[in-house]
SERORO-136221 format. One record per atom (N, C-alpha, C, O): x, y, z; residue in three letters. Coordinates in steps of 0.05 Angstrom, whole numbers, plus 5000, padded with zeros to 4 digits. Example, Ala and Ser with C-alpha at 12.3 -4.5 7.8 and 13.67 -1.06 7.14 Angstrom:
526448865156ALA
524649105156ALA
526449345156ALA
528549345169ALA
525749555142SER
527349795143SER
525850015157SER
526850235161SER
//
This chain:
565344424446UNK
566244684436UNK
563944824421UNK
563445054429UNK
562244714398UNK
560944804388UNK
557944834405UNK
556144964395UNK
557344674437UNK
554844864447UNK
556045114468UNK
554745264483UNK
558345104464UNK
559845394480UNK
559145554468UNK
558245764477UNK
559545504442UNK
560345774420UNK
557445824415UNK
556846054409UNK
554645594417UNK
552845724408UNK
551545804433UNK
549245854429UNK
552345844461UNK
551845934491UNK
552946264479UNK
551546454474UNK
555546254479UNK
556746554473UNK
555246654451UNK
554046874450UNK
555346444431UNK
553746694406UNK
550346824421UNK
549247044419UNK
549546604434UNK
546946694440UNK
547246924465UNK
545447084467UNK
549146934482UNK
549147134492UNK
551047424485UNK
552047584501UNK
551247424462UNK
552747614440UNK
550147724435UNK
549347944444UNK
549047574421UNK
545847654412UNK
544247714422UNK
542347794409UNK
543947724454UNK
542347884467UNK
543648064480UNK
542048184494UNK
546148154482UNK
547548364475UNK
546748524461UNK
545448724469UNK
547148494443UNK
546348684420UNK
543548814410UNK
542849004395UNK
542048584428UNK
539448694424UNK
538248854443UNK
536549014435UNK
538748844466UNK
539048964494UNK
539849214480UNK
538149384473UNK
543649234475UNK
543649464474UNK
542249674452UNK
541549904454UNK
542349474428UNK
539649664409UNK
537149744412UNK
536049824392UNK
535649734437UNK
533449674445UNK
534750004469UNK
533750224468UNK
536549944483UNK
537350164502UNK
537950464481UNK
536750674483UNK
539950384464UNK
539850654444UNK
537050664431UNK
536250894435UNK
535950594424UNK
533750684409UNK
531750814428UNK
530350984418UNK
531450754462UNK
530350804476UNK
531351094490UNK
529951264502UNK
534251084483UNK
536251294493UNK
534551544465UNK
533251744473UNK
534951504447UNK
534251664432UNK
530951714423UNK
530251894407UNK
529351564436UNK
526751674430UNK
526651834463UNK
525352044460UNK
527751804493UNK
526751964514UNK
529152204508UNK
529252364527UNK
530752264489UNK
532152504493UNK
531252714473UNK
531552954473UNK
529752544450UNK
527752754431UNK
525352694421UNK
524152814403UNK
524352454438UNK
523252314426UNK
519552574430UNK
517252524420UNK
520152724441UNK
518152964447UNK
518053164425UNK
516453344429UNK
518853164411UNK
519953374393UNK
517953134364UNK
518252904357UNK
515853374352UNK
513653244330UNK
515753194311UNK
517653334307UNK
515152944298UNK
516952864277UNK
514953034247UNK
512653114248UNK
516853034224UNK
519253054225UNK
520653264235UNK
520153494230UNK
523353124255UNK
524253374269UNK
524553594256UNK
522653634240UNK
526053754256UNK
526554034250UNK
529654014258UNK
530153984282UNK
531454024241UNK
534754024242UNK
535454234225UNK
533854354210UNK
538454314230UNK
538854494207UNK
542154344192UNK
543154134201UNK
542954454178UNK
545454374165UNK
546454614157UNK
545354834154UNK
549354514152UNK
551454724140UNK
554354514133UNK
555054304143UNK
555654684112UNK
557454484112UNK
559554654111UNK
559154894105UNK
562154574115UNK
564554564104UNK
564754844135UNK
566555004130UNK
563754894155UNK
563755074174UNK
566555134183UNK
567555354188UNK
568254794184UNK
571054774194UNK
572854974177UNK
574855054191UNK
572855084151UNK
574555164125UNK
574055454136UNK
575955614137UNK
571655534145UNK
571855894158UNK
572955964169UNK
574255784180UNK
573656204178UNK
575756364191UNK
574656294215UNK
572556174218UNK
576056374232UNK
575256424260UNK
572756474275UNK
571556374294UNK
572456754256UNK
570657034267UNK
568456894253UNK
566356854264UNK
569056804224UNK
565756744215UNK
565356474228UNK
563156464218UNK
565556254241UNK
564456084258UNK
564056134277UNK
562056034287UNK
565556294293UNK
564956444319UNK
561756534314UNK
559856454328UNK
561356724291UNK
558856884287UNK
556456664278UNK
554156704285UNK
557056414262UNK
554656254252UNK
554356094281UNK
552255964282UNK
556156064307UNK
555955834325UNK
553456014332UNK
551155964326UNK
554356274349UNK
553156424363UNK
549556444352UNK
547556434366UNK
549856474329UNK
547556534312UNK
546156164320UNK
544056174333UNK
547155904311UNK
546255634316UNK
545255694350UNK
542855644352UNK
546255774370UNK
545655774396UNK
543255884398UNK
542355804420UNK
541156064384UNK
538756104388UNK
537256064368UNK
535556214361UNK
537855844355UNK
536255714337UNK
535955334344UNK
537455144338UNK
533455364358UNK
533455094375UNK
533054854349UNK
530854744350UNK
533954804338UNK
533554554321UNK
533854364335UNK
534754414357UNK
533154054329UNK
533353854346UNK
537153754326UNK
538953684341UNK
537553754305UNK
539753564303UNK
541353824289UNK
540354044285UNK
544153754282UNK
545153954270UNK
546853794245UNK
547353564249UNK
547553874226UNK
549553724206UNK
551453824185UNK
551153984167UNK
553953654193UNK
556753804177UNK
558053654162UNK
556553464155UNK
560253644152UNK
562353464132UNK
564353544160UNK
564753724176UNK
565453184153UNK
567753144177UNK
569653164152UNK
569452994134UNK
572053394151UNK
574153294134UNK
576653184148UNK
576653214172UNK
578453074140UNK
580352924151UNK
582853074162UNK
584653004177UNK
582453364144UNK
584653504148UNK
583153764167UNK
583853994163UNK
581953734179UNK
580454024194UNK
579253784221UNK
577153864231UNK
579953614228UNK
578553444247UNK
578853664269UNK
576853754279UNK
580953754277UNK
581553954302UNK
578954194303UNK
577454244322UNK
579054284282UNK
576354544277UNK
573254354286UNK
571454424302UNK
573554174274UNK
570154064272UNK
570453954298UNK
568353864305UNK
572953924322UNK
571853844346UNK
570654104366UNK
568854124383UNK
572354264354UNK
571154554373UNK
568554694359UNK
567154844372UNK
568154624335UNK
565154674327UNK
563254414345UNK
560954464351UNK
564354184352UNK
562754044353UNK
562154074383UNK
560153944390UNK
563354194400UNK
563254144438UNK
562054394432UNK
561054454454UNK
561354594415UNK
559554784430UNK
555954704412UNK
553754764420UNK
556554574388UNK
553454464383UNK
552654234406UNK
550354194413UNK
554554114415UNK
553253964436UNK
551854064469UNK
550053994484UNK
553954284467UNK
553554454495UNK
551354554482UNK
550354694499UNK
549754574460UNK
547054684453UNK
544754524452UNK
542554574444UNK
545954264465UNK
543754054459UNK
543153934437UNK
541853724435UNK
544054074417UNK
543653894390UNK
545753604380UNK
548053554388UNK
543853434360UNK
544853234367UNK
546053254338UNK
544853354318UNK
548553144337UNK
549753084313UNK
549852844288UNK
550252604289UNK
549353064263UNK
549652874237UNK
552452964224UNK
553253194224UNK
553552764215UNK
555952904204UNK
556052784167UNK
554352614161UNK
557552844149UNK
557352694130UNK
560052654120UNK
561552854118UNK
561152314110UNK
563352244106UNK
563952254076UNK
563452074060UNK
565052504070UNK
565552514039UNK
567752254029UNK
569052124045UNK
567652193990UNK
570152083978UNK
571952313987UNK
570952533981UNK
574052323997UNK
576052623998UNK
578452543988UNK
579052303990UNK
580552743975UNK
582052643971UNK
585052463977UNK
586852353965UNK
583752524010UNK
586752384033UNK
585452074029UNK
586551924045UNK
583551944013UNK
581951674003UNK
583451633981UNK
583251413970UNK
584651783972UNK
585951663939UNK
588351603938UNK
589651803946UNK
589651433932UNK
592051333924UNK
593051613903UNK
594851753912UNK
592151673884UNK
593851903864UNK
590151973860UNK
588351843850UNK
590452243874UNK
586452393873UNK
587852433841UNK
590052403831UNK
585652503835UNK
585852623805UNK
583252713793UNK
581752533783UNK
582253023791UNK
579053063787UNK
578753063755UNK
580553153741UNK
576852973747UNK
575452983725UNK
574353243720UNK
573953393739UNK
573753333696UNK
571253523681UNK
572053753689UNK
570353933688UNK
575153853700UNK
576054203714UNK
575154353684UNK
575554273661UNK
574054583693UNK
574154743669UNK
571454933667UNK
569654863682UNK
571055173647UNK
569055333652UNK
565955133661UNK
564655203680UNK
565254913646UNK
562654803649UNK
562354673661UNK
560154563658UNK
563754583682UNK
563454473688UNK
563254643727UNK
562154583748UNK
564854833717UNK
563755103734UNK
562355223726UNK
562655413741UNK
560055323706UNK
557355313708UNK
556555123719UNK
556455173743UNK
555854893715UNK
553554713729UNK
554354693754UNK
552554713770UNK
556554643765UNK
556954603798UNK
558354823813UNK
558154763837UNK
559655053810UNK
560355193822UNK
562755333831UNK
563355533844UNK
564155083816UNK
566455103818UNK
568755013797UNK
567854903777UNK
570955053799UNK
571755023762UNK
573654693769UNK
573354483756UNK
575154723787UNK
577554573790UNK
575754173774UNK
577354003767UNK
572754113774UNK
573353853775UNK
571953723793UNK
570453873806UNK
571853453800UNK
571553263824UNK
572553023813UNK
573553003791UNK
572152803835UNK
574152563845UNK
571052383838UNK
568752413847UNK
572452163816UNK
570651933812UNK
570651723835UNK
572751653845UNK
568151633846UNK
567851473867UNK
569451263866UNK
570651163885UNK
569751163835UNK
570950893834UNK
573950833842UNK
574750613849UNK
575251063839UNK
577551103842UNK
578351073875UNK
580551023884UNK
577051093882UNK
576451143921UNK
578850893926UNK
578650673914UNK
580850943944UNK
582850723957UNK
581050633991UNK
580750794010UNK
580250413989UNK
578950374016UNK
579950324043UNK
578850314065UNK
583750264031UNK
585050244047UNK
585250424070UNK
584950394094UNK
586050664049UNK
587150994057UNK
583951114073UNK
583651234094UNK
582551054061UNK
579151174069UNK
579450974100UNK
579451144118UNK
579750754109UNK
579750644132UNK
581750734151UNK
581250774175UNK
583650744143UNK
586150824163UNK
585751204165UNK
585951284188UNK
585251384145UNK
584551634154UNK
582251734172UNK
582251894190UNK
579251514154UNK
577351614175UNK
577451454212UNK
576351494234UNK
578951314202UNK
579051194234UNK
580751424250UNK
579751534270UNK
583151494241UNK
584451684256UNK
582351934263UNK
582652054285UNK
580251994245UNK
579752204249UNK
576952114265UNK
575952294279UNK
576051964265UNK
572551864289UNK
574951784311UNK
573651844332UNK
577851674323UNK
579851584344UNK
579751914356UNK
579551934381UNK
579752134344UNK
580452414353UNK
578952494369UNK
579452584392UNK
575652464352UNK
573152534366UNK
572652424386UNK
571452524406UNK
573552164383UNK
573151954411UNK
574452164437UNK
573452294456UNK
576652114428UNK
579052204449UNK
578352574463UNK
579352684482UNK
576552654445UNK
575152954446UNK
572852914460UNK
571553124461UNK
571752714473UNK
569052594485UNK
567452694468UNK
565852824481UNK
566552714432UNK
565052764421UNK
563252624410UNK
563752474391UNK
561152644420UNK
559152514410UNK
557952504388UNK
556752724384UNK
557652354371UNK
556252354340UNK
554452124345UNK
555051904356UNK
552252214334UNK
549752054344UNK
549251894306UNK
548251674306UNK
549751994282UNK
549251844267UNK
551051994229UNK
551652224222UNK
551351774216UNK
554051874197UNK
551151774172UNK
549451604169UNK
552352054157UNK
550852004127UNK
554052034108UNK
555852204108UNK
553551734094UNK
554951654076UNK
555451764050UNK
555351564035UNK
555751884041UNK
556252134014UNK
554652304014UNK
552852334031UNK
554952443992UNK
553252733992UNK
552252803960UNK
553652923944UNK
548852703952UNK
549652793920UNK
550552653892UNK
550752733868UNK
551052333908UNK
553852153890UNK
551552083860UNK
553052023841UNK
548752083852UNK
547752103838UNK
548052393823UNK
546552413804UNK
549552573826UNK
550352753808UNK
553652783803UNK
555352703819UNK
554252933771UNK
557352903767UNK
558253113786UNK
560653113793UNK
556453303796UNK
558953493810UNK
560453383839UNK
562353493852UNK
559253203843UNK
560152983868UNK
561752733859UNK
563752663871UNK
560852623841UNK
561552323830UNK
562252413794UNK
560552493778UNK
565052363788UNK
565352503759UNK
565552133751UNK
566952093732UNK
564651963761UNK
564651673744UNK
562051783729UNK
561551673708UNK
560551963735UNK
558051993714UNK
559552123690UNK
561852223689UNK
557452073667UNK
558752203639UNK
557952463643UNK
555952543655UNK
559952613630UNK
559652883635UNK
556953003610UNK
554653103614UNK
558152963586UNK
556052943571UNK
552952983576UNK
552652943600UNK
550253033564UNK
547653083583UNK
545952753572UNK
543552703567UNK
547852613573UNK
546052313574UNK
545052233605UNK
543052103611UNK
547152343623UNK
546952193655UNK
543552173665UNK
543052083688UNK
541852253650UNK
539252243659UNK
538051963646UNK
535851873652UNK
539251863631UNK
538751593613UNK
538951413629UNK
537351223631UNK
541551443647UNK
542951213665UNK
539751083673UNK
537651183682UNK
540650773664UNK
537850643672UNK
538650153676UNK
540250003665UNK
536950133693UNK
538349833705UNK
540449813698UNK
542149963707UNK
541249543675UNK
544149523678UNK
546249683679UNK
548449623687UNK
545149993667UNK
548350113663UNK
548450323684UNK
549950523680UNK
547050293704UNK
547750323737UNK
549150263764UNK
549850363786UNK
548949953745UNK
550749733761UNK
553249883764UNK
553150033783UNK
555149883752UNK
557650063753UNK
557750293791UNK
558450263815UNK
556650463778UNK
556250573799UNK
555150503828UNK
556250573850UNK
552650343826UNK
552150233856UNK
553850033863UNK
553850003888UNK
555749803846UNK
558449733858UNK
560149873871UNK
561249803892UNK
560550193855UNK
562850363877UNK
561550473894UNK
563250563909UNK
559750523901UNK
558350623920UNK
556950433942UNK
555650513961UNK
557650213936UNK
557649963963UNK
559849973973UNK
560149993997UNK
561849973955UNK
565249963964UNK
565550173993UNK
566350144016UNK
564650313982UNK
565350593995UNK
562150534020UNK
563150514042UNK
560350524020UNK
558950494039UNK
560350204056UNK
559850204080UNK
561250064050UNK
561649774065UNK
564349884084UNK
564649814108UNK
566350084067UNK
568750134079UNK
568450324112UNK
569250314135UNK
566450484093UNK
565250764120UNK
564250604147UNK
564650664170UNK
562950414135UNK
561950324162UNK
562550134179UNK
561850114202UNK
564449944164UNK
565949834175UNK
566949914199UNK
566849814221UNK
568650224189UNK
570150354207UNK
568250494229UNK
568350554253UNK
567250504218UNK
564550734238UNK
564050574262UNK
564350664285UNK
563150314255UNK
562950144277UNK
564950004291UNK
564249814306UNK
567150044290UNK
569049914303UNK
569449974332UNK
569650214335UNK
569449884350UNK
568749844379UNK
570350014387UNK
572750034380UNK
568950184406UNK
571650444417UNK
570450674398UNK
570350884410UNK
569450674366UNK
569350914363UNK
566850894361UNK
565850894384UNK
564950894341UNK
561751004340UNK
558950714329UNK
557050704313UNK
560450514350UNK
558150304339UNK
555450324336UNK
554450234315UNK
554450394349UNK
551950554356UNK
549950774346UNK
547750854351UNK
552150834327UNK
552251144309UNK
549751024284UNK
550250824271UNK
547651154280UNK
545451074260UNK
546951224233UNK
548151444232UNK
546451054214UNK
548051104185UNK
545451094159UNK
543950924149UNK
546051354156UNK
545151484136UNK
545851464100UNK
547951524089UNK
544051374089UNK
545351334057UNK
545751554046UNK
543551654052UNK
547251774031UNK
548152024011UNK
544452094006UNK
542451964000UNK
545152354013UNK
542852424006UNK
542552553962UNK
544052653946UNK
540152473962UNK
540352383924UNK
539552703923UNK
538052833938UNK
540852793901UNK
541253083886UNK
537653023878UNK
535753123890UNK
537552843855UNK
535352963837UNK
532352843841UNK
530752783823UNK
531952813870UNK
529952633880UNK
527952853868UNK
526352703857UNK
527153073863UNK
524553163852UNK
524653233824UNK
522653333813UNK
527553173806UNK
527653163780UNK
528253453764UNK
527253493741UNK
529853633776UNK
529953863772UNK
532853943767UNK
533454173761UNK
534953723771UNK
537753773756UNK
536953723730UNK
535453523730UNK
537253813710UNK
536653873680UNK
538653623674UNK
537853473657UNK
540853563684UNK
542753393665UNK
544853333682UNK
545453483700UNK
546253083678UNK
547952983685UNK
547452873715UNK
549152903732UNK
545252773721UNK
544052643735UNK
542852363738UNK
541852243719UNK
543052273756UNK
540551983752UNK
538052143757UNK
537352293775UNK
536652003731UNK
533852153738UNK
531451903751UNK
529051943752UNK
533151663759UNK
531151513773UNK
533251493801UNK
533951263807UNK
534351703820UNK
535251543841UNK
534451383861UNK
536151253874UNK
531651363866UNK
530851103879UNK
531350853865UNK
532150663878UNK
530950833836UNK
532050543824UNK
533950503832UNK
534250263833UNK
536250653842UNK
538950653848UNK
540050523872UNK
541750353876UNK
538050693892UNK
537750573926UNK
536750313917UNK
538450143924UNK
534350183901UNK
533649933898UNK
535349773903UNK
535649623923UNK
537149833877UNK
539449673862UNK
541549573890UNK
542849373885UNK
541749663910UNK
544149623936UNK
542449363951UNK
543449193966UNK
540149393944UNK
538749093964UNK
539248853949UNK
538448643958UNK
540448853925UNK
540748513917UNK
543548543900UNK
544248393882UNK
545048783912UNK
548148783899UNK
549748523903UNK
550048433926UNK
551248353874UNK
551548113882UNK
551447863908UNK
552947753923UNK
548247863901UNK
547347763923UNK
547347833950UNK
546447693969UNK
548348033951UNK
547648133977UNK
545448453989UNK
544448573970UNK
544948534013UNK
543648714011UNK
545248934029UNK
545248944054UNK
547149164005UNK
547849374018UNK
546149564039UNK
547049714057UNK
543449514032UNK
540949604040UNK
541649664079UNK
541349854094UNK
542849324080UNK
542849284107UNK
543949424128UNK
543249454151UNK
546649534109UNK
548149664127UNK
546849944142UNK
547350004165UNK
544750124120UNK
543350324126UNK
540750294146UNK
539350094149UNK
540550564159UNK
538850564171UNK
535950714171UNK
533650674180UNK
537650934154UNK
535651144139UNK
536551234114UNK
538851264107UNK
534451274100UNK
535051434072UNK
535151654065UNK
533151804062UNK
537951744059UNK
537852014056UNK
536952184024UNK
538052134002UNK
535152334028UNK
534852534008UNK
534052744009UNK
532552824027UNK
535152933981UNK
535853183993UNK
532653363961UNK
531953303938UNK
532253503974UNK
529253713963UNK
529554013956UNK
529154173974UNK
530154073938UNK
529954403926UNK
528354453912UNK
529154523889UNK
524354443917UNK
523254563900UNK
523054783895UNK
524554953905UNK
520554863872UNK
521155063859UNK
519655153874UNK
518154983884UNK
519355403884UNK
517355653905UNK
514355603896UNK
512355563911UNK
514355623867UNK
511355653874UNK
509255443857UNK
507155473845UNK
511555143865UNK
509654943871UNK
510654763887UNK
511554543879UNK
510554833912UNK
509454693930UNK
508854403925UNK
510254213934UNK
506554393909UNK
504654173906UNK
506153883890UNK
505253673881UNK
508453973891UNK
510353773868UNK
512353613894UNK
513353403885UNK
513153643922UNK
513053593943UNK
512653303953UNK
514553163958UNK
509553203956UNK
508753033964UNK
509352843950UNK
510852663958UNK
508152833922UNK
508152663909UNK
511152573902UNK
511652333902UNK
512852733897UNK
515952583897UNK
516552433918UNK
517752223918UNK
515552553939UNK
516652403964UNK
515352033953UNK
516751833949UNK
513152053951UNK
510851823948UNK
512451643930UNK
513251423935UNK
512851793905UNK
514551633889UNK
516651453900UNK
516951213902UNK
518051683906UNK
521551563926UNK
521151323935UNK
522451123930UNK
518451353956UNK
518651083982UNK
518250923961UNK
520150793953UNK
515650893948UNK
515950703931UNK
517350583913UNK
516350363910UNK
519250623897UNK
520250503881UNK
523150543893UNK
524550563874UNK
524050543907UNK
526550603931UNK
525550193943UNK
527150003939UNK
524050163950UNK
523049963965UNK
525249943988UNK
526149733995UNK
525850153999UNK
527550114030UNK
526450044044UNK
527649864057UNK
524050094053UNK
522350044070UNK
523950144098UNK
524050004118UNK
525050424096UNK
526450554121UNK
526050764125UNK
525650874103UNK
525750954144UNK
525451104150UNK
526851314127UNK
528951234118UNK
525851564117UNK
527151734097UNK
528552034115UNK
526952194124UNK
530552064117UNK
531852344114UNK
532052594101UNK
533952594085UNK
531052784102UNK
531652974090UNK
532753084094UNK
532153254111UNK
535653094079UNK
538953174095UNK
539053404092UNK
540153544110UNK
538053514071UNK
537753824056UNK
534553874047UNK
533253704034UNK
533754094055UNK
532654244043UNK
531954524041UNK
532654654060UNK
530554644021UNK
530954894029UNK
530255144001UNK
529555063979UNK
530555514008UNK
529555523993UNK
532655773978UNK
534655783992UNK
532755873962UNK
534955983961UNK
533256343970UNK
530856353965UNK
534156533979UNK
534556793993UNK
533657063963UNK
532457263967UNK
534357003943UNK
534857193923UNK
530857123905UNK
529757323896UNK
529756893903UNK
527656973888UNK
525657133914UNK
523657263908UNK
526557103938UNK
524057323956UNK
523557603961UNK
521757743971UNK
526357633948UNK
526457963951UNK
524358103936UNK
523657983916UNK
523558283940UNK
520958383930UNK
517758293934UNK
515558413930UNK
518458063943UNK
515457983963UNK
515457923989UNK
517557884003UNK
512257923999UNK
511758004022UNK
513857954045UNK
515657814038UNK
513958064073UNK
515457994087UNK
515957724090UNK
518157644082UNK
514057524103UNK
514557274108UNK
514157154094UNK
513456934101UNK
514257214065UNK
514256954042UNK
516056744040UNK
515556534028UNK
518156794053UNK
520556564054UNK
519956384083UNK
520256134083UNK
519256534103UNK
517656374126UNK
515056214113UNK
514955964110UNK
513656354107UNK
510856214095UNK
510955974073UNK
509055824071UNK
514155934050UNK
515055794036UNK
515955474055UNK
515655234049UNK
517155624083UNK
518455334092UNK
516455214107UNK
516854974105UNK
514055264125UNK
511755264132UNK
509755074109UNK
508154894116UNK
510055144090UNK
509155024061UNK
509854744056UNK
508354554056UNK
512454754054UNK
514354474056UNK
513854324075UNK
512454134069UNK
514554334098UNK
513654104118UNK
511454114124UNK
511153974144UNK
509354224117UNK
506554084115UNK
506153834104UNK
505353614112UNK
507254024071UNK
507353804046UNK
508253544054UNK
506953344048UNK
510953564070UNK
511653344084UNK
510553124092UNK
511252894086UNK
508053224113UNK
507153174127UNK
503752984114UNK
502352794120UNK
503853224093UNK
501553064078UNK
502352894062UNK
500252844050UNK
504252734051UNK
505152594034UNK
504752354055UNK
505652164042UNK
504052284076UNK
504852154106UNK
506151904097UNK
505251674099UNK
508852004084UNK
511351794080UNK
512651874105UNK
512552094116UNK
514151614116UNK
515151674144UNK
518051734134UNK
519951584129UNK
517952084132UNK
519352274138UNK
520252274168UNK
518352294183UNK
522552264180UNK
523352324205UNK
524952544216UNK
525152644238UNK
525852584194UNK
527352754207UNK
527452994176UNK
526952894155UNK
528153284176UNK
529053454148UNK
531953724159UNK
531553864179UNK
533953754145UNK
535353944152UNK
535254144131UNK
535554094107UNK
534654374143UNK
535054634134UNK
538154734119UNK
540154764132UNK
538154764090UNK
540754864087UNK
540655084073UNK
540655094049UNK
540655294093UNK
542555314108UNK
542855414128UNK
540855544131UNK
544755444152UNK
544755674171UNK
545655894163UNK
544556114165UNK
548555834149UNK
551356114138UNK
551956064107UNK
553756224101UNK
551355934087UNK
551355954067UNK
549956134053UNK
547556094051UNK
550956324043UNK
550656564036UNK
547256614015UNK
545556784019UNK
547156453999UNK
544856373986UNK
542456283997UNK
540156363993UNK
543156154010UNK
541156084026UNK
540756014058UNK
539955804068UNK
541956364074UNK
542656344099UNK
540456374117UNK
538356424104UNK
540156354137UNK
538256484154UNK
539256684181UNK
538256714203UNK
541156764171UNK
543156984194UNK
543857304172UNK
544457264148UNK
543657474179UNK
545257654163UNK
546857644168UNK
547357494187UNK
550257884149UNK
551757904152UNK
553557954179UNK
555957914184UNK
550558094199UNK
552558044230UNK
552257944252UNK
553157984275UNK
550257744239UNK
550757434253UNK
546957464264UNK
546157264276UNK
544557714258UNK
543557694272UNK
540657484262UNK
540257574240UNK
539357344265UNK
537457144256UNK
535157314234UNK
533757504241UNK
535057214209UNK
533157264191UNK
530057224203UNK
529457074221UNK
528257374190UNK
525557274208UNK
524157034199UNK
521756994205UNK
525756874183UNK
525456634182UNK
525556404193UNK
524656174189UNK
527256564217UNK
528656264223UNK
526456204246UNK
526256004260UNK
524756444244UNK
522456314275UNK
520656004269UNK
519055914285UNK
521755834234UNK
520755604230UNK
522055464255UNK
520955254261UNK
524255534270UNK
524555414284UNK
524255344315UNK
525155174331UNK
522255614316UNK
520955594344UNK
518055534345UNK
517455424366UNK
515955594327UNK
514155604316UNK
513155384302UNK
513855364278UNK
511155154313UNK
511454874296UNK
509455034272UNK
507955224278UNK
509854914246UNK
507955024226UNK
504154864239UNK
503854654251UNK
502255044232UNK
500454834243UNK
499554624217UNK
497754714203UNK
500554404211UNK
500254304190UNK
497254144200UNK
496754204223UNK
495853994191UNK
493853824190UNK
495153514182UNK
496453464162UNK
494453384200UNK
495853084202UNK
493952874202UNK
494752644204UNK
//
């Protein structure tokens, strides 16, 4: 019995290597032409718009060739994000999606911090949902129903980023609200990268479950304050953070990931602050994985009044910088396409003259 089982295990194992070897091969001849780091764009919450305004941001995505595109799958809009999703595919773009804590995950949701300040700093007044609180039960049996839908929709999702931000309170209210959260430092981190394994071990569990997206490359939450510019209530080391998941009681959450997600809002006119964060990240991150840039981008309101293509010439700037930092960056998304702050469509849907970063490789020096 036991040289059966190590006959089967060994041909399990070249199974799996075969087929990891076929996807990875599947995915370097379908973009593998396209200069890294690709060029993607993002938007979120697209499913919650009316009609007419996704109708107008699809139309507007259809001549904007990006190689990947990326959204929030919510549990309660799965129907919307399949018909956003069959016409980004009919565009050739390949899909990222991102699996929020939501509240159809909670036994009794209940947000923290609702109130004016907490709408200054994030945008919104109502609050958010502490990670820890997350039911993994409810998070397995909802997101399965809702990757069982896409299945059944022949939708393809090529790779899932695991939270969004969870190093800041307006995502994760287990942070203190208070302006210590930049203190958060080794042990009293622990806390948090326990619920944030929970919740990564649960996602992917399900992610990979045979029939729906085994295959699917999984992305870690891309980190709010990777260049150090949330003033407060932040981790202001989140690579120590990513560290901290490679030897979580003895084990390495690390494993489950494939890439690292983080997200970049410098300031316009330094550029030069860019590289060197990146440099930092890889290093003291010690992933030793490929890095994501799930977001980046510049906001619409400081360019008014300068030159025409200053906001073209700003993102041109960036993925150089990128490029010169030569941390293996692979991939960066643009945010945004339709977010009003920082769109690249006007109001009637027609393309800003920005968006030609996306036809136009910058000529960076490599």
């Amino acid at each position: 019995m036991r040289f059966l089982d190590q006959k089967m295990n060994r041909r399990l194992m070249l199974r799996a290597i075969f087929g990891t070897a076929l996807f990875c091969l599947t995915i370097t001849m379908s973009y593998g032409d396209e200069v890294k780091p690709w060029r993607s764009i993002s938007d979120s919450n697209l499913a919650w718009a009316p009609p007419e305004r996704r109708n107008l941001v699809l139309k507007a995505l259809s001549r904007i060739p990006a190689v990947w595109y990326r959204d929030a799958l919510h549990p309660n809009a799965v129907e919307q994000e399949i018909e956003i999703l069959r016409q980004i595919r009919g565009q050739n773009k390949h899909v990222l999606l991102i699996i929020n804590p939501e509240p159809e995950y909670y036994d009794k949701p209940s947000a923290r911090y609702a109130g004016p300040e907490f709408k200054r700093l994030c945008g919104w007044s109502s609050g958010n949902l502490p990670l820890s609180g997350l039911d993994t039960g409810r998070l397995k049996t909802r997101l399965s129903s809702a990757l069982a839908a896409l299945r059944h929709a022949e939708i393809e999702v090529d790779a899932f980023e695991i939270g969004n931000e969870l190093d800041w309170v307006c995502f994760n209210t287990d942070l203190p609200f208070e302006p210590d959260a930049p203190n958060l430092r080794d042990s009293s981190l622990l806390p948090y990268a326990k619920a944030y394994a929970r919740f990564l071990e649960a996602a992917v569990e399900t992610i990979k479950t045979p029939g729906l997206y085994p295959r699917a490359l999984i992305v870690s939450f891309g980190t709010a304050n990777t260049l150090g510019l949330i003033p407060s209530r932040s981790f202001a080391h989140p690579a120590q953070f990513i560290r901290m998941l490679k030897t979580l009681d003895g084990r390495s959450d690390l494993n489950l990931v494939d890439r690292v997600g983080i997200h970049m809002y410098p300031e316009i006119d330094h550029p030069e602050t860019i590289a060197p964060a990146l440099r930092r990240f890889s290093s003291e991150s010690g992933a030793g994985k490929p890095i994501w840039i799930t977001e980046w981008g510049y906001h619409n309101a400081p360019f008014v009044g300068r030159a025409r293509n200053a906001r073209l010439s700003a993102f041109n700037r960036f993925y150089c910088e990128v490029v010169a930092s030569k941390v293996d960056v692979e991939n960066m998304f643009m945010f945004s396409i339709a977010s009003p702050d920082e769109s690249l469509i006007s109001t009637t849907g027609s393309l800003l003259p920005e968006a030609s970063f996306f036809t136009k490789a910058p000529g960076c020096k490599r």
